[in-house]
C-alpha positions as CSV (number, residue, x, y, z in Angstrom):
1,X,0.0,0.0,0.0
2,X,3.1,1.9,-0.5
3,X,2.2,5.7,-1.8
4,X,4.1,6.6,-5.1
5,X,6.8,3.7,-3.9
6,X,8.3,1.2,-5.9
7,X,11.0,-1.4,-5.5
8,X,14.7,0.2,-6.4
9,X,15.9,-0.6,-10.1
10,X,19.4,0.1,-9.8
11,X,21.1,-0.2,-6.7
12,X,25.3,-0.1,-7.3
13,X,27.8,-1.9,-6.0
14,X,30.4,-0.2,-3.6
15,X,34.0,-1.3,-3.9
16,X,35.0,-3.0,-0.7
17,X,31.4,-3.9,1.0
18,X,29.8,-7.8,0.0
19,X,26.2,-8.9,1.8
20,X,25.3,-12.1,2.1
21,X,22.0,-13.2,3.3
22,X,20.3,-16.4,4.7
23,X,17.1,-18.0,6.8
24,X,17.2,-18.4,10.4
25,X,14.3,-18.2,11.2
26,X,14.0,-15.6,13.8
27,X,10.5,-14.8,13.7
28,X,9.1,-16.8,10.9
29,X,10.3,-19.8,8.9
30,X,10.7,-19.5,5.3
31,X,12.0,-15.8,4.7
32,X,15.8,-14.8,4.8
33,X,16.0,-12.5,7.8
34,X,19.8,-12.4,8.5
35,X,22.0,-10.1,6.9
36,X,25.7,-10.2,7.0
37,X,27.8,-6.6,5.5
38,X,31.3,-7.5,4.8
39,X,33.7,-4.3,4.8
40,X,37.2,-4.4,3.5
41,X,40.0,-3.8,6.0
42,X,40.7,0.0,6.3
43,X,37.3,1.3,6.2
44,X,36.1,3.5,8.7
45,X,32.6,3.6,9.8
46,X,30.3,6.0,12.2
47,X,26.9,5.7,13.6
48,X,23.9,7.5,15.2
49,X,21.2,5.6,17.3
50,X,18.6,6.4,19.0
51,X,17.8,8.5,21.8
52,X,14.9,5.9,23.6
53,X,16.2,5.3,27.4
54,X,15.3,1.6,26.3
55,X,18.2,1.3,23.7
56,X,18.3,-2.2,22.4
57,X,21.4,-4.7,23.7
58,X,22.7,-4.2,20.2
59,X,22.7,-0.6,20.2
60,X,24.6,-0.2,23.2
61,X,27.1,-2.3,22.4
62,X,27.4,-1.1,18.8
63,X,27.9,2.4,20.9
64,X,30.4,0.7,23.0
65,X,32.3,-0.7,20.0
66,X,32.1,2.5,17.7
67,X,33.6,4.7,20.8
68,X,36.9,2.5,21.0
69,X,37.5,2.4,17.1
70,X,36.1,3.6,13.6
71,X,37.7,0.5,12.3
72,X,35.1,-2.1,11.5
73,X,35.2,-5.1,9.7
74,X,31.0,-6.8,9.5
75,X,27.7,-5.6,10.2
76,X,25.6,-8.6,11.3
77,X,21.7,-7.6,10.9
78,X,19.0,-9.8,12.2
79,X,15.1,-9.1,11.6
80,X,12.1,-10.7,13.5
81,X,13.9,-10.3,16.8
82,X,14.7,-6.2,18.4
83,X,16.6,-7.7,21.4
84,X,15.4,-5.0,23.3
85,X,14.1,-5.0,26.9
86,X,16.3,-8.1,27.1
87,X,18.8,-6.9,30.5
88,X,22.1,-8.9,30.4
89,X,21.0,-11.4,28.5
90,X,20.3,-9.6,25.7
91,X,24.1,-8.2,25.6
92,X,25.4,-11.8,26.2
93,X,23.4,-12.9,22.8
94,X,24.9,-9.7,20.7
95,X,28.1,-10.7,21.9
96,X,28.0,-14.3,21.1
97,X,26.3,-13.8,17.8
98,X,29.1,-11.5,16.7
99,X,31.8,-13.3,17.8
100,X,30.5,-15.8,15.8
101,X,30.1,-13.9,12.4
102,X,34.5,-13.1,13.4
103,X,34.9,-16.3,13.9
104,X,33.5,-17.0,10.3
105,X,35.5,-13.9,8.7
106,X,38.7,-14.3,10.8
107,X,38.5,-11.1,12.4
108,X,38.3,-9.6,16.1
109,X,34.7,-10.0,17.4
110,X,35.7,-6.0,18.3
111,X,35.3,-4.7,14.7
112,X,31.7,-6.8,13.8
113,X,28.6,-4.4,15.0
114,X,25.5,-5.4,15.6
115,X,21.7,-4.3,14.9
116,X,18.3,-5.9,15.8
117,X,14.5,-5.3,14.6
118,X,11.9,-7.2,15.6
119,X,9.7,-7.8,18.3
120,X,10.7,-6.2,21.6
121,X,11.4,-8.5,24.7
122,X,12.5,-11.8,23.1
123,X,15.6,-13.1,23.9
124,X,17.7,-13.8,19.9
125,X,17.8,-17.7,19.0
126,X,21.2,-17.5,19.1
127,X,21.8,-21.5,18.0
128,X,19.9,-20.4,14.8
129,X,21.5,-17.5,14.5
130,X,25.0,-18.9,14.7
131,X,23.5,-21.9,12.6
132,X,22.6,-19.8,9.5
133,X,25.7,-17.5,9.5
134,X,28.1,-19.6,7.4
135,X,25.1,-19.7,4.9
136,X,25.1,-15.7,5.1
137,X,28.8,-15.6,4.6
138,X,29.0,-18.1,1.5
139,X,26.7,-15.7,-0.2
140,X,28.6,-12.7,0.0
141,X,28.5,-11.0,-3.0
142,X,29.0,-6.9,-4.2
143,X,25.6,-7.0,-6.1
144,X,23.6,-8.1,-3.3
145,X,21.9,-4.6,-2.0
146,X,18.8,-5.4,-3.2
147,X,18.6,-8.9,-1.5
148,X,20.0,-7.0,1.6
149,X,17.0,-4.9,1.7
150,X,14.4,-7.5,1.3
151,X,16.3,-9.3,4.2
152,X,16.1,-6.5,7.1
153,X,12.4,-5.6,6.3
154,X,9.5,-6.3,8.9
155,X,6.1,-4.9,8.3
156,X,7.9,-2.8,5.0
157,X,5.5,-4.0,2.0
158,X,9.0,-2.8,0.0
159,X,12.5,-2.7,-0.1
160,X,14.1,0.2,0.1
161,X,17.2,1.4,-1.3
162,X,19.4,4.3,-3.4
163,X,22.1,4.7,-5.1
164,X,24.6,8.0,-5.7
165,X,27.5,8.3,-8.2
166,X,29.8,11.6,-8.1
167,X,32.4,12.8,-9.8
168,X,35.8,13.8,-7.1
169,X,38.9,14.8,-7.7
170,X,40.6,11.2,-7.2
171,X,37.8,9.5,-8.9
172,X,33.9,8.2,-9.2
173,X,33.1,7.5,-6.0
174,X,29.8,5.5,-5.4
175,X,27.2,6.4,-2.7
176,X,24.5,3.1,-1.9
177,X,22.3,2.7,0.9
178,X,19.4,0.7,2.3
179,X,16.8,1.1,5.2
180,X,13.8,-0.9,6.3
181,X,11.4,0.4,9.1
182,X,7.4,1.7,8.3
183,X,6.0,2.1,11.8
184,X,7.2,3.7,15.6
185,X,9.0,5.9,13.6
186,X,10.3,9.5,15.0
187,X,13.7,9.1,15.3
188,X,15.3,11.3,16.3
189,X,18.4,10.5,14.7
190,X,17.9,8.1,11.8
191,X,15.1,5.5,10.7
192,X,14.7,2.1,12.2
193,X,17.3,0.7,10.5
194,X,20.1,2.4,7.9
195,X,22.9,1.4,6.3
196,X,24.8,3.9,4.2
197,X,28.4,2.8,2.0
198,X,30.2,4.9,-0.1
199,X,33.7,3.9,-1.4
200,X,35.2,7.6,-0.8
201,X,38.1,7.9,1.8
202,X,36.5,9.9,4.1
203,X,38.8,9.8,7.4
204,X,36.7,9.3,10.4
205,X,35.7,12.4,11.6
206,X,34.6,13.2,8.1
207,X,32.4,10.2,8.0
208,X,30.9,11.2,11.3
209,X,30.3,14.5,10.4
210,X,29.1,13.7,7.1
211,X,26.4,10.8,8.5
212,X,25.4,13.3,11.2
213,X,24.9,16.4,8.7
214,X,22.7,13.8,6.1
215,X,20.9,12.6,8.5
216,X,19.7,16.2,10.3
217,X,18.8,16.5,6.5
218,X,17.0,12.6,5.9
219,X,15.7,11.2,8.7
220,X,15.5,13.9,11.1
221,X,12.6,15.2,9.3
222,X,9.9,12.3,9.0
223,X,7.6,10.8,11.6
224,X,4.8,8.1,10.6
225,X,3.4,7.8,14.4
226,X,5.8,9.8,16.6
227,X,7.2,6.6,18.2
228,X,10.9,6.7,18.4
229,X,12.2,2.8,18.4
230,X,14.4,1.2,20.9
231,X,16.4,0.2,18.1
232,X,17.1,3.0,15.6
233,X,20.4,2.9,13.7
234,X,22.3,4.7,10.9
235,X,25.4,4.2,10.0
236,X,28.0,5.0,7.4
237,X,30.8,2.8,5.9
238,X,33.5,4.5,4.3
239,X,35.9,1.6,2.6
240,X,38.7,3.9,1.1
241,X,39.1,2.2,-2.5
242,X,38.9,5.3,-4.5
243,X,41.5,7.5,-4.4
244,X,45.2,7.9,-2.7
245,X,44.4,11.0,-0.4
246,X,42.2,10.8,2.8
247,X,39.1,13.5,2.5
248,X,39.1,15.6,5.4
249,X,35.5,17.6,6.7
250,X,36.1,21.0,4.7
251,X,38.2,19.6,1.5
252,X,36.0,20.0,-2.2
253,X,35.7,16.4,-2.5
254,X,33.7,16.3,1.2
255,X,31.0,18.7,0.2
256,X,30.9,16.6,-3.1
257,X,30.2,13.2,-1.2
258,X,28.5,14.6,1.6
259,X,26.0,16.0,-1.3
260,X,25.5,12.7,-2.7
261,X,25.5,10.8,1.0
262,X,22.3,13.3,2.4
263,X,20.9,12.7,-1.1
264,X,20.9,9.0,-0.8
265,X,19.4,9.5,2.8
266,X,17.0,11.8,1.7
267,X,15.1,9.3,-0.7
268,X,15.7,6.3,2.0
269,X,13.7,8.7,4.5
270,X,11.4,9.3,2.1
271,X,10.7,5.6,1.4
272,X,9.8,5.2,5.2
273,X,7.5,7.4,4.8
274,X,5.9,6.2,1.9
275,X,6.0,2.9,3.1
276,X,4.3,4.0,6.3
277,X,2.3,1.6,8.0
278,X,-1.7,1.8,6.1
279,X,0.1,5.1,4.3
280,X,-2.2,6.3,1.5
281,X,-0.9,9.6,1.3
282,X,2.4,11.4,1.1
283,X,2.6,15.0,3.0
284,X,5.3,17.5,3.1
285,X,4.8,19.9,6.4
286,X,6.4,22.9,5.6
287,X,6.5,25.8,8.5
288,X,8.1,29.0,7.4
289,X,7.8,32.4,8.9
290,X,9.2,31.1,12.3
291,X,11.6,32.7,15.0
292,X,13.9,29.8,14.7
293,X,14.4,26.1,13.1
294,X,13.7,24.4,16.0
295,X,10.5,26.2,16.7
296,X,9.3,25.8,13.0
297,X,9.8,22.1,13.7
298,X,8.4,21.8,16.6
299,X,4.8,23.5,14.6
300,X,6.1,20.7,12.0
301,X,5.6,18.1,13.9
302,X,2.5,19.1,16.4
303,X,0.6,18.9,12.6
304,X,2.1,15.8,11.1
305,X,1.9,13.9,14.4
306,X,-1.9,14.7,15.1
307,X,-3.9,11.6,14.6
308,X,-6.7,14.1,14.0
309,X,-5.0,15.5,11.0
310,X,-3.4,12.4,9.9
311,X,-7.2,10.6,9.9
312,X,-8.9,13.6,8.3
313,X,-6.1,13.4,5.2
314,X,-6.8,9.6,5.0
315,X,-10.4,10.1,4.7
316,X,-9.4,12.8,1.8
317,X,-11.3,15.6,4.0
318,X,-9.7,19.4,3.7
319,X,-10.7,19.7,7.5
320,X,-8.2,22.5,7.9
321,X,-9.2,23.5,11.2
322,X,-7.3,20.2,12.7
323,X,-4.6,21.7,11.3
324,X,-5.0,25.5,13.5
325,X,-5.5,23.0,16.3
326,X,-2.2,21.4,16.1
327,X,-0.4,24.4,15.3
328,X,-1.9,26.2,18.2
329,X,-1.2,23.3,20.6
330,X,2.5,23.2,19.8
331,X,3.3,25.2,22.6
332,X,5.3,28.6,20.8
333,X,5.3,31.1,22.9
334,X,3.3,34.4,21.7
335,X,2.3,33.0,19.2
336,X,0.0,35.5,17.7
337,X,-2.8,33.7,15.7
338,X,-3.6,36.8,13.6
339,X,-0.2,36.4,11.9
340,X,-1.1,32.8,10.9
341,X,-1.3,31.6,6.9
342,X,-2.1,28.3,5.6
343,X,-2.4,26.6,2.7
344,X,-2.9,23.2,1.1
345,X,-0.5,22.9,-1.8
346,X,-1.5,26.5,-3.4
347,X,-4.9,26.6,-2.1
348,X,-4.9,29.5,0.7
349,X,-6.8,28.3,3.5
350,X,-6.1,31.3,6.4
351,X,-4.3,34.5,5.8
352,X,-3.2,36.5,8.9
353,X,-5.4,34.2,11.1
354,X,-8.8,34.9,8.8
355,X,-10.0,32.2,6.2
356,X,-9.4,33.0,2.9
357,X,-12.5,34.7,1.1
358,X,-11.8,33.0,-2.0
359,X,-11.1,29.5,-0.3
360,X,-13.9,26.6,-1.3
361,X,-14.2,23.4,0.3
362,X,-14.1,21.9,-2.9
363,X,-10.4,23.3,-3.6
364,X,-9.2,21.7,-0.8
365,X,-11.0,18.6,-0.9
366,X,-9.2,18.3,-4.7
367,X,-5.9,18.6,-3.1
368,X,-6.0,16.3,-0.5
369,X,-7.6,13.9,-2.5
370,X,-4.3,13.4,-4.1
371,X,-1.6,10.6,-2.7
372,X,0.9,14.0,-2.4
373,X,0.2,17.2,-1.3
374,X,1.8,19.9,0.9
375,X,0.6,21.3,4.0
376,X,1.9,25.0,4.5
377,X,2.5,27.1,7.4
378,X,3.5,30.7,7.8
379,X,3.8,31.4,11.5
380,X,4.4,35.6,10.5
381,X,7.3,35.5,13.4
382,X,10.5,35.4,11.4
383,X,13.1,33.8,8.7
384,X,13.1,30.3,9.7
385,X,11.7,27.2,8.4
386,X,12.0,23.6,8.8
387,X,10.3,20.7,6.5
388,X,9.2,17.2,7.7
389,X,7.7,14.3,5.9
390,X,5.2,11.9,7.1
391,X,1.8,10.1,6.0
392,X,-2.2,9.2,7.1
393,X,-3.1,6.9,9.6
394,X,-5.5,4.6,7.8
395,X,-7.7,1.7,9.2
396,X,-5.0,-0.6,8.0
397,X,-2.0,0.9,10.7
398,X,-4.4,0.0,13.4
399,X,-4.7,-3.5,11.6
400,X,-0.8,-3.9,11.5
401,X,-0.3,-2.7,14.5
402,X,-2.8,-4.9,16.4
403,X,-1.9,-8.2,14.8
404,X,2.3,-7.2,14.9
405,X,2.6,-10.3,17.5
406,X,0.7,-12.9,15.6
């Protein structure tokens, strides 16, 4: 039920990163749900996660890992199963399953990272796990994005995934990245799941400032249900095959790959929102006139998080006054409603807090009929603006939602 969403065509390798996939059956027999990211020695990698007091076992120790060293060798990415909520135990099974996927690569269980989506409060099936890994490893392969994406999804009806080339001073360098996650998503940080590969030599900080820039830019900016997840993860692998020279944040070949990184981000985040849960309709909220960024987001996401708003798009009604409700709920201070403009796409609904004389219901009813549309705000306070993506809640999200466990 995707909106405007489609499975990727082209998804390019990245010199220096295989995937491999296999079964394990985590959740569910019969699907491959365990994903195995292969990085050549040298590459640096950085991550951001996410900002829920219940971080998942893998989480925290990917944080643990990532704050000794850069250098990383795997990723080892399991669906079906969040290990979240999980106390010790849940650290023991990351542990063991990625000392297993080193023991398989012949590298330092240090340097593999791990990442979990699932159902929260299961402990992993680490026999199966460790069972299917070899499997995972045989099939390693550069080509193997798409299959990747197909492997981490959960509720995602489809895989999603981009790909970047540019043009830098030392060479093509290649920019490809997959994500899965359609529902509790607000992140905060980055969607459910990301995982971001570019062959460019980006030294460490310049990967960590690069993923943290792209991803104020991607994922940042959407919200399906306002739920942040226990398990939210994005991270960037930078292998170093192109070129002789590290890229350093500031150098002309950065901004060149950091353009073509947040673009690759960009169309993953927007895939998550297409791919929302029920999602029948695609909405950009776009706040302008505001004091500051983070006060135009803050309007941003009071409207795209109202379930009021978010059922009256699904039902295709231009009930614009859910929309003054959530923009006068979002807590700015003197806010002055006679300042207030919005619109639907180009239809003017309220101009300085007074509807529109020309405004007709059935104007508005044409444009949210559409599966895309803009809702715009202009808060008459200042300069600043600030965009987020997100969709409807249909009857089908409470559907998916209620029947996630069985």
């Amino acid at each position: 039920m995707a909106v405007n969403l489609s499975e990727p065509s082209a998804l390019w390798p990245v010199a220096g990163v295989r995937l491999g996939t296999a079964e394990a059956a985590i959740k569910k027999p019969g699907r491959k749900d365990l994903l195995v990211i292969e990085l050549a020695p040298g590459s640096r990698v950085a991550g951001v996660f996410t900002q829920n007091a219940f971080a998942a076992a893998p989480v925290r120790l990917c944080r643990e890992r990532l704050s000794r060293t850069a250098a990383q060798r795997a990723l080892l990415v399991n669906a079906g199963n969040a290990n979240a909520a999980t106390g010790r135990g849940g650290l023991d099974d990351a542990r063991a399953t990625t000392a297993a996927l080193a023991a398989a690569l012949g590298c330092a269980p240090e340097e593999v990272l791990p990442f979990s989506t699932g159902v929260i409060g299961q402990r992993l099936p680490v026999q199966r796990i460790g069972e299917a890994i070899p499997r995972a490893v045989a099939a390693l392969a550069p080509d193997a994005w798409l299959a990747a994406a197909r492997a981490i999804m959960t509720t995602d009806t489809v895989p999603k995934g981009a790909s970047r080339r540019v043009r830098t001073a030392q060479g093509e360098v290649t920019v490809t990245g997959i994500a899965k996650g359609v529902g509790m998503i607000e992140p905060h940080m980055a969607t459910m799941l990301a995982f971001v590969a570019t062959d460019a030599r980006l030294t460490p900080a310049a990967a960590d400032a690069a993923l943290r820039a792209a991803v104020d830019d991607s994922f940042n900016c959407v919200t399906v249900d306002s739920d942040t997840s226990t398990n939210d993860a994005c991270v960037l692998c930078a292998t170093a095959k192109v070129g002789t020279h590290d890229i350093e944040r500031g150098d002309a070949d950065y901004h060149i790959v950091l353009d073509a990184i947040r673009a690759v981000c960009i169309e993953l985040a927007h895939a998550v929102v297409r791919d929302g849960e029920g999602a029948t309709r695609f909405i950009t909220v776009e706040v302008g006139g505001a004091a500051s960024t983070a006060e135009a987001r803050q309007v941003a996401y009071a409207i795209a998080n109202s379930p009021l708003v978010k059922t009256a798009m699904f039902a295709g009604d231009a009930n614009w006054g859910r929309i003054v409700m959530a923009i006068g709920k979002a807590g700015v201070d003197g806010l002055d409603p006679a300042r207030v403009g919005v619109k639907l796409d180009e239809v003017i609904l309220l101009e300085n807090g007074e509807p529109h004389p020309d405004y007709r219901e059935e104007r508005g009813a044409a444009v949210v009929a559409k599966p895309e549309f803009t809702i715009g705000v202009d808060l008459g306070r200042g300069d600043a603006r600030a965009r987020i993506w997100t969709c409807d809640f249909s009857y089908d999200y409470v559907k998916i939602n209620a029947e996630y466990r069985t």
